[in-house]
KEKEDO-637478 format. One record per residue (C-alpha): x negated, y negated, z negated. Coordinates in steps of 0.02 Angstrom, whole numbers, plus 32768, in hexadecimal, padded with zeros to 4 digits. Layout:
REM residues N
      u      v      w
      X      Y      Z
...
//
This chain:
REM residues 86
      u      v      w
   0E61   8F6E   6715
   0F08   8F60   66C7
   0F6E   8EDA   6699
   0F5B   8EB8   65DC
   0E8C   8ECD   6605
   0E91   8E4A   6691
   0F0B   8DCE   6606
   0E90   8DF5   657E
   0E00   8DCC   65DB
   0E3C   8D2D   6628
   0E7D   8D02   6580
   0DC8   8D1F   653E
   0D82   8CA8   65BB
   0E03   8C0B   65AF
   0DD3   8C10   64F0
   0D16   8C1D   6515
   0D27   8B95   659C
   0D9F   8B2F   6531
   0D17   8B37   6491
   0CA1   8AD3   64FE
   0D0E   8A66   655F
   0CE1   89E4   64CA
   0C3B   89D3   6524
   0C5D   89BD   65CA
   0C96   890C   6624
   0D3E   88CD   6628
   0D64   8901   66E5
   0D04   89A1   66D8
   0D66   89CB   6624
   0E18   8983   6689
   0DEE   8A03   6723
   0DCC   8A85   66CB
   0E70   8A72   6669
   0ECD   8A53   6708
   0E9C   8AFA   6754
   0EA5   8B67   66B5
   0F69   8B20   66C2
   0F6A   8B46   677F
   0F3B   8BFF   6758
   0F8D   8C1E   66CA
   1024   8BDE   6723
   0FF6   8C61   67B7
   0FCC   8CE5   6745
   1091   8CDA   66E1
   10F1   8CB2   6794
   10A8   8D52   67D0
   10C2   8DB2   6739
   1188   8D77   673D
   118B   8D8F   67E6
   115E   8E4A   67BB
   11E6   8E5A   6752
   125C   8E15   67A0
   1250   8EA1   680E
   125B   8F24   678C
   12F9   8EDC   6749
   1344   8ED8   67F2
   12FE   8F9E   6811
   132F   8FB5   677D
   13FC   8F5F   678D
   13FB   8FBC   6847
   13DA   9054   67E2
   1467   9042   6756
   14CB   9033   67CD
   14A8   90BD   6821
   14BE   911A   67A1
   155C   90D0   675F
   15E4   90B0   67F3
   15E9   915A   6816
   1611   9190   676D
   168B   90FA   6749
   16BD   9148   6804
   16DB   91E8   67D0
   173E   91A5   673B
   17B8   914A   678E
   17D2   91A9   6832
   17CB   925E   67E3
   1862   9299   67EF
   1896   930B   675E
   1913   9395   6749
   19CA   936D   6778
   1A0B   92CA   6778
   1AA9   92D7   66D3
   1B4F   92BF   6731
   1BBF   923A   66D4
   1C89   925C   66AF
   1CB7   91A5   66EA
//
C-alpha cells in the first residue's frame, strides 16, 4: 500500500466518522476528535520526518557533486602563469 492510498483512505474515514459524530455523546464525539488530532498529528510528523531526510540525502548529495567541481575550478592550475614587467 502506498502512501497517497493509505492518506486517501484515512481521509475517507475521518469524513465518514466525522458525518456521524453529530450523533454520538459529547465525550464519545470529544474522544473521537482528540484521537483523529493525535493521528493525524502522527501521520504529518512522520511524513516530515521522511523528508527531512531526503532533503538532507539530498544537500549531502549536492554537495558531493559540487565541491569537487568548484575544487577543480579553483585549484586547476592552467597553462603558464603571465610574467609581469614590474
Amino acid at each position: 500500500m502506498d502512501v497517497a492510498s493509505l492518506a486517501q483512505s484515512l481521509t475517507d474515514w475521518v469524513v465518514r466518522v466525522g458525518s456521524t459524530v453529530n450523533d454520538l455523546p459529547g465525550t464519545a464525539a470529544f474522544g473521537l476528535g482528540l484521537f483523529t488530532w493525535f493521528a493525524v498529528e502522527q501521520i504529518l510528523r512522520r511524513v516530515m520526518s521522511g523528508l527531512r531526510w531526503v532533503i538532507i540525502v539530498g544537500a549531502i548529495v549536492a554537495l558531493g557533486l559540487s565541491v569537487p567541481y568548484l575544487a577543480s575550478l579553483m585549484f586547476e592550475r592552467g597553462g603558464a602563469a603571465p610574467l609581469s614587467d614590474g
